[in-house]
C-alpha positions as a LaTeX table, in Angstrom:
\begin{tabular}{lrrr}
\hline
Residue & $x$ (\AA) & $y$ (\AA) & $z$ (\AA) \\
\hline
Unk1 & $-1.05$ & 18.32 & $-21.69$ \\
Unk2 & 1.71 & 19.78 & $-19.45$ \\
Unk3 & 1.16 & 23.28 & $-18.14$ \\
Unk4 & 3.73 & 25.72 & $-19.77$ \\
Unk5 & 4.58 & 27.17 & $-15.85$ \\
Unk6 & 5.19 & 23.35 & $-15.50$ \\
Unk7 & 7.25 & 22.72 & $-18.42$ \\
Unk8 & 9.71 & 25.67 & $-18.06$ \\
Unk9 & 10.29 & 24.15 & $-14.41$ \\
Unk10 & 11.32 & 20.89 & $-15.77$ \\
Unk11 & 13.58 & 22.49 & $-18.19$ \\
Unk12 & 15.68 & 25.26 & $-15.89$ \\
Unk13 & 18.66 & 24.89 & $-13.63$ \\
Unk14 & 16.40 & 24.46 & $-10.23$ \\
Unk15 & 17.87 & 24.90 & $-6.69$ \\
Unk16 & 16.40 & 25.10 & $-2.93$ \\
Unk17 & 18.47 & 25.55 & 0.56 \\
Unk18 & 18.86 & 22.51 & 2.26 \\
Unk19 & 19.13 & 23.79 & 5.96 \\
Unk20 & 16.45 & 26.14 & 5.27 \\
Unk21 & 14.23 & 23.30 & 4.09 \\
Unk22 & 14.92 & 21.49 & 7.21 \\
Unk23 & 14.46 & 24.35 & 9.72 \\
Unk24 & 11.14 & 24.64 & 7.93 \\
Unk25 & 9.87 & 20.71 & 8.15 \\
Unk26 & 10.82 & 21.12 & 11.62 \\
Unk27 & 8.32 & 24.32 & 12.47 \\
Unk28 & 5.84 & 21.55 & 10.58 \\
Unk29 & 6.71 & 19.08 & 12.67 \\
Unk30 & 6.44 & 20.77 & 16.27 \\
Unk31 & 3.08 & 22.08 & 15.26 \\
Unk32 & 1.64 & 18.83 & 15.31 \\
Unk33 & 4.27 & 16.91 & 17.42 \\
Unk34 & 2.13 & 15.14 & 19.02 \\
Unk35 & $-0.51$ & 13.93 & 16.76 \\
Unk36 & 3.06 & 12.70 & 14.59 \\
Unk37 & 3.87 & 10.73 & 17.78 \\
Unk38 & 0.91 & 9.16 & 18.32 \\
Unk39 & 0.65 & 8.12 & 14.79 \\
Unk40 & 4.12 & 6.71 & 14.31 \\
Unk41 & 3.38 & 4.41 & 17.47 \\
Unk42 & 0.21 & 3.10 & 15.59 \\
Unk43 & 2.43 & 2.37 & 12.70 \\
Unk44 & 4.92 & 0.69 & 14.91 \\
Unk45 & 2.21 & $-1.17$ & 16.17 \\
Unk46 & 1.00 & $-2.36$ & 13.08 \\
Unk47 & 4.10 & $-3.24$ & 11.53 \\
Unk48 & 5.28 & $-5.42$ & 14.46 \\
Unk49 & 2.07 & $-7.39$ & 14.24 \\
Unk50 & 2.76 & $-8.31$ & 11.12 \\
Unk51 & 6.51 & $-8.63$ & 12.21 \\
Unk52 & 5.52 & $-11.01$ & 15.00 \\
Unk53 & 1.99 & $-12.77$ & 14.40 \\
Unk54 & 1.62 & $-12.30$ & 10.03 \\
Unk55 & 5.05 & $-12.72$ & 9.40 \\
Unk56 & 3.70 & $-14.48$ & 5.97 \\
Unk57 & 2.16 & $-11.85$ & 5.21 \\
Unk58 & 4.69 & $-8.96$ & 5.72 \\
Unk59 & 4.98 & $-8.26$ & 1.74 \\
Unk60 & 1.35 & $-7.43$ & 1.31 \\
Unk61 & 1.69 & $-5.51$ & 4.09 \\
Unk62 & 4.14 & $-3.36$ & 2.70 \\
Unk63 & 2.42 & $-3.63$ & $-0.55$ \\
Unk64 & $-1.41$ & $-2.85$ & 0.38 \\
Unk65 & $-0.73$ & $-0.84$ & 3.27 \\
Unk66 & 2.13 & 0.25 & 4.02 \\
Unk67 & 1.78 & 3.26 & 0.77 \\
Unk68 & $-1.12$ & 5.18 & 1.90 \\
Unk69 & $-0.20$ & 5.00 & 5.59 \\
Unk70 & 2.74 & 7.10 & 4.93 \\
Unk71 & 1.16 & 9.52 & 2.16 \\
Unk72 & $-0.52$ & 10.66 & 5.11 \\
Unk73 & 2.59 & 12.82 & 5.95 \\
Unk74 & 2.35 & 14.90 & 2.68 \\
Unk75 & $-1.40$ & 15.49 & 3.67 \\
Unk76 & $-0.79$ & 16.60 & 6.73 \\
Unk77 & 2.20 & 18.58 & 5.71 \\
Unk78 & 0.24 & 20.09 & 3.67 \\
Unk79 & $-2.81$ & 21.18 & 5.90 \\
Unk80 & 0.21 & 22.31 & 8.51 \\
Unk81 & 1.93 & 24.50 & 5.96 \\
Unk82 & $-1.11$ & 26.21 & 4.91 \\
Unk83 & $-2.21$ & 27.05 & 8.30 \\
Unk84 & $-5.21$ & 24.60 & 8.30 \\
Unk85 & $-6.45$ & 22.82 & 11.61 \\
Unk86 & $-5.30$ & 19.42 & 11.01 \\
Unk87 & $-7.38$ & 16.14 & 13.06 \\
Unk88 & $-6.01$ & 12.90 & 13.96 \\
Unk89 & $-8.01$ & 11.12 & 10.90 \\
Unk90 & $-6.43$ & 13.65 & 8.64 \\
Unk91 & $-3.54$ & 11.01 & 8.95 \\
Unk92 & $-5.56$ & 7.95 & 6.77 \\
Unk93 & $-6.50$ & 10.10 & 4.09 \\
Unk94 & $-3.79$ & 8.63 & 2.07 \\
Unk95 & $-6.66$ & 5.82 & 1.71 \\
Unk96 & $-7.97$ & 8.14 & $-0.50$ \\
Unk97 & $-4.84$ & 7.81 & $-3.06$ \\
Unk98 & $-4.35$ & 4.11 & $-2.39$ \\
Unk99 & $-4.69$ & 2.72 & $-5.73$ \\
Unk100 & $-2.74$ & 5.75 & $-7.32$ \\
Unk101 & $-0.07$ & 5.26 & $-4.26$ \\
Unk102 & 0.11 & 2.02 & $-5.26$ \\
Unk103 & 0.80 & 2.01 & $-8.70$ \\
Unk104 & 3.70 & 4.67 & $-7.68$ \\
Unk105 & 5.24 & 2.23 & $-4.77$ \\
Unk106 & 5.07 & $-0.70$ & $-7.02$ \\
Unk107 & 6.29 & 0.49 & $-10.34$ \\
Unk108 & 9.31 & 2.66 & $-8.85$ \\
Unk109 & 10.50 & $-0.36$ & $-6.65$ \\
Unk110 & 10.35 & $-2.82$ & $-10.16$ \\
Unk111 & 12.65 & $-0.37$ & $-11.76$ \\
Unk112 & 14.97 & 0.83 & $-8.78$ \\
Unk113 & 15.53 & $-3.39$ & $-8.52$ \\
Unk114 & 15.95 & $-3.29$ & $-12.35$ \\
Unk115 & 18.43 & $-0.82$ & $-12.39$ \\
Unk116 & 20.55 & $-1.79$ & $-9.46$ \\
Unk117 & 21.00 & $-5.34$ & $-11.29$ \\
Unk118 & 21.48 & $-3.94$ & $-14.46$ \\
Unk119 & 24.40 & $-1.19$ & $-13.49$ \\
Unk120 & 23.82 & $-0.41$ & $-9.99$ \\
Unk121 & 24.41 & 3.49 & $-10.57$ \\
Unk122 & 21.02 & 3.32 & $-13.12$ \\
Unk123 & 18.86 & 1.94 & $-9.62$ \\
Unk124 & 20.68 & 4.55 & $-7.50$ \\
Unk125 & 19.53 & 7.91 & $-9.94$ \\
Unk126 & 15.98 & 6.27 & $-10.01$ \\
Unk127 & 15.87 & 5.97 & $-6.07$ \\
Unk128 & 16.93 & 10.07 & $-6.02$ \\
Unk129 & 15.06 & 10.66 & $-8.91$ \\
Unk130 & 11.61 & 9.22 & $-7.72$ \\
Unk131 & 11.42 & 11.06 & $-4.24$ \\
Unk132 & 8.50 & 13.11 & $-5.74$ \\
Unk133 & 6.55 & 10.75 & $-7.52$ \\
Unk134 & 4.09 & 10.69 & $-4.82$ \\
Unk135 & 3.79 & 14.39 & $-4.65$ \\
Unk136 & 3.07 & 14.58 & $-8.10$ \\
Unk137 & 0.48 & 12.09 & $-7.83$ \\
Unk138 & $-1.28$ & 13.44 & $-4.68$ \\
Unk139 & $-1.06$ & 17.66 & $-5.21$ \\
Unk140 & $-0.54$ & 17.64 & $-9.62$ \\
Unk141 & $-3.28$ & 15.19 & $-10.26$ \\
Unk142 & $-1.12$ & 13.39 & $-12.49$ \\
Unk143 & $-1.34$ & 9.26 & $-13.10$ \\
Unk144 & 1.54 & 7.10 & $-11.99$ \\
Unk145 & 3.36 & 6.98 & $-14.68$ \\
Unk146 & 3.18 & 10.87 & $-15.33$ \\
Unk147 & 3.90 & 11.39 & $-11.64$ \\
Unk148 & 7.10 & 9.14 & $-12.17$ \\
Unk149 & 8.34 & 11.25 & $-15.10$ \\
Unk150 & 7.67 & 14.44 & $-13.87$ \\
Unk151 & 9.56 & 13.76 & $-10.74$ \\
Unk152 & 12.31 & 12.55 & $-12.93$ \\
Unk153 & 12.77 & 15.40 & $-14.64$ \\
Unk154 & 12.85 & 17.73 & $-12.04$ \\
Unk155 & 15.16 & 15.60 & $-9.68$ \\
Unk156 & 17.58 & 15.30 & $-13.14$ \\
Unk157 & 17.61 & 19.39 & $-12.97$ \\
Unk158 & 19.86 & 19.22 & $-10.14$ \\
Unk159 & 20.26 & 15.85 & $-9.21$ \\
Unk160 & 23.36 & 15.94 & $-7.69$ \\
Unk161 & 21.87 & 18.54 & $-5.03$ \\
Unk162 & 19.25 & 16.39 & $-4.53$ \\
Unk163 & 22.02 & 13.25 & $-4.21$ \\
Unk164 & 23.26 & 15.14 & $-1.55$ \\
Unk165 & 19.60 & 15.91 & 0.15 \\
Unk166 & 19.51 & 12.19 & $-0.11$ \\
Unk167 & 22.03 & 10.94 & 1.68 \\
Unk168 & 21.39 & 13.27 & 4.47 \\
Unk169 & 17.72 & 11.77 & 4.59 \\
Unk170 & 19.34 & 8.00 & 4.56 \\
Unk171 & 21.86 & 9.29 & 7.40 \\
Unk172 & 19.34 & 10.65 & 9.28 \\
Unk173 & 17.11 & 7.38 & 9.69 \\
Unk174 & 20.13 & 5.52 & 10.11 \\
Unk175 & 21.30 & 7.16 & 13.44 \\
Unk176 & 18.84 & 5.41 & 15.37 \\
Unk177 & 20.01 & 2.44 & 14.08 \\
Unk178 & 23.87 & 2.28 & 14.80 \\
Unk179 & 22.74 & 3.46 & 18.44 \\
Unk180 & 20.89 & 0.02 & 18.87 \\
Unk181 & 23.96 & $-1.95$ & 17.25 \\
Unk182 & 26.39 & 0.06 & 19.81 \\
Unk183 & 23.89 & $-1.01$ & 22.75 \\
Unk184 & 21.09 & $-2.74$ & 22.68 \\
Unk185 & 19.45 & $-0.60$ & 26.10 \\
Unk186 & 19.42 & 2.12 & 23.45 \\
Unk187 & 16.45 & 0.87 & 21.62 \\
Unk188 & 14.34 & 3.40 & 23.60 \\
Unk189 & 16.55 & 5.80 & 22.13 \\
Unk190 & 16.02 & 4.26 & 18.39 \\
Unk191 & 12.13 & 4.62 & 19.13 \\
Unk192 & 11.83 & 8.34 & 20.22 \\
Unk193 & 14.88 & 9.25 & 17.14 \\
Unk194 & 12.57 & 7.37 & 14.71 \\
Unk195 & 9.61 & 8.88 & 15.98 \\
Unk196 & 11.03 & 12.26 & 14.39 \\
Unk197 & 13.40 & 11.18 & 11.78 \\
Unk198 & 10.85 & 9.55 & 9.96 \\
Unk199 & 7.89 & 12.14 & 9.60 \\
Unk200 & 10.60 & 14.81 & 9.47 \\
Unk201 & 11.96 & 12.60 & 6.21 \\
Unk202 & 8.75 & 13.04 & 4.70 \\
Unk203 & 7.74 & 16.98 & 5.67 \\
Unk204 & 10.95 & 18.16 & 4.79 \\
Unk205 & 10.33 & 16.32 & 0.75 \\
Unk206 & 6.96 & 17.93 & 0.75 \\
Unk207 & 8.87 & 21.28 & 1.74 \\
Unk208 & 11.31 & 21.32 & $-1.00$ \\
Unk209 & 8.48 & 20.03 & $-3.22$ \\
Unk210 & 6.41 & 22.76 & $-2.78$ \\
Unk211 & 8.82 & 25.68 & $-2.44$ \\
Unk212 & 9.81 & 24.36 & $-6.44$ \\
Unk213 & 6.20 & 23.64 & $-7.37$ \\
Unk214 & 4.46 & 26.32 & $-5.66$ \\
Unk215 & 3.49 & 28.65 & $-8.95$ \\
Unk216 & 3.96 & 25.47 & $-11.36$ \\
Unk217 & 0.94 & 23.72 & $-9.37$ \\
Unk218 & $-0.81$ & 26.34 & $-8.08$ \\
Unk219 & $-4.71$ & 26.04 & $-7.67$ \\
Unk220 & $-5.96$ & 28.29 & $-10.45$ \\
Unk221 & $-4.07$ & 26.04 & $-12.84$ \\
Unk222 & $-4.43$ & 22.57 & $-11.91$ \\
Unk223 & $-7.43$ & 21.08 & $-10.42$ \\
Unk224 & $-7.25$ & 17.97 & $-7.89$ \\
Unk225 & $-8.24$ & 17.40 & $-4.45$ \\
Unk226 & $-5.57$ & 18.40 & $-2.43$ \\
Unk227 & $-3.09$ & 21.18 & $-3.94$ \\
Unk228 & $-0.75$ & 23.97 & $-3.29$ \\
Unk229 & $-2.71$ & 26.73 & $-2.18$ \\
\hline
\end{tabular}
């Protein structure tokens, strides 16, 4: 049964400052700059042997592995925001979500596909709308489907906000990207941008998450393993 504190979230106008939100992921990300860095070249590393030597096998890769990898940002996000000591293993204790993590990757991506045949606009509100599922999942306790839902609802608040949050996430990543088209020699560049575009993509989600969630979530209301403290 939904928590009341919960409910009246999902049912009022929401709002949260962008900038601020960033400025904040970005305090979260220099306090553990390095352990972020080291990380994202292990996933790098993965990925390209997959890329290069399992290219068969690429899908389950993205599938099986590829989910918890990257809850690992939320954890640590959280740990960081809270003022907890956070250790380099802290980063694959999204292996601890997997199945749940899972179920969230896989079912979101069936209907984002769904609704970007059907209408295109339909697959484009799901991708905003879905940006918390995780979160839900990882700090509410909630099932996939209920972690869907719930992120939903509160996206659908304000979801033109949130459109907007969006694009500047999509933007963001993309940078990187057009530097390699421009000129190949700037690959390097590509590497260190993605390096912090990417966990800073993530922190700055579990940021606005939790500055909207904080009292709907809070510890005394909902148990789980890792939650808004």
């Amino acid at each position: 049964m939904i928590h009341p504190k919960l409910e009246k979230l999902l049912s009022t106008e929401i709002d949260f400052d962008i900038k601020s939100s960033f400025a904040k992921a970005w305090e979260l990300y220099k306090s553990q700059a390095l352990l972020h860095l080291t990380f994202m070249i292990l996933l790098f590393s993965i990925q390209g042997l997959f890329v290069i030597y399992l290219a068969d096998y690429i899908a389950l890769y993205s599938l099986l592995l590829a989910p918890p990898l990257y809850t690992r940002f939320f954890l640590v996000a959280n740990k960081s925001s809270h003022g907890q000591s956070v250790r380099y293993m802290d980063f694959f204790g999204g292996f601890g979500y997997w199945f749940l993590m899972l179920s969230i990757w896989l079912i979101a991506q069936i209907l984002i596909v769904i609704g970007l045949f059907a209408l295109v606009i339909p697959g484009i509100y799901l991708a905003v709308s879905y940006m918390f599922s995780a979160l839900f999942g990882i700090f509410g306790g909630f099932d996939f489907w209920t972690s869907l839902e719930y992120s939903r609802k509160l996206v659908t608040r304000n979801w033109w906000k949130f459109f907007q949050f969006f694009l500047i996430l999509v933007l963001m990543n993309l940078i990187g990207a057009v530097f390699v088209l421009i000129n190949p020699v700037a690959a390097i560049l590509f590497i260190v941008a993605i390096c912090i575009s990417l966990p800073m993509t993530f922190l700055v989600i579990y940021v606005v998450f939790e500055e909207l969630t904080r009292d709907a979530l809070s510890t005394d209301e909902k148990e789980s393993d890792a939650t808004h403290e």
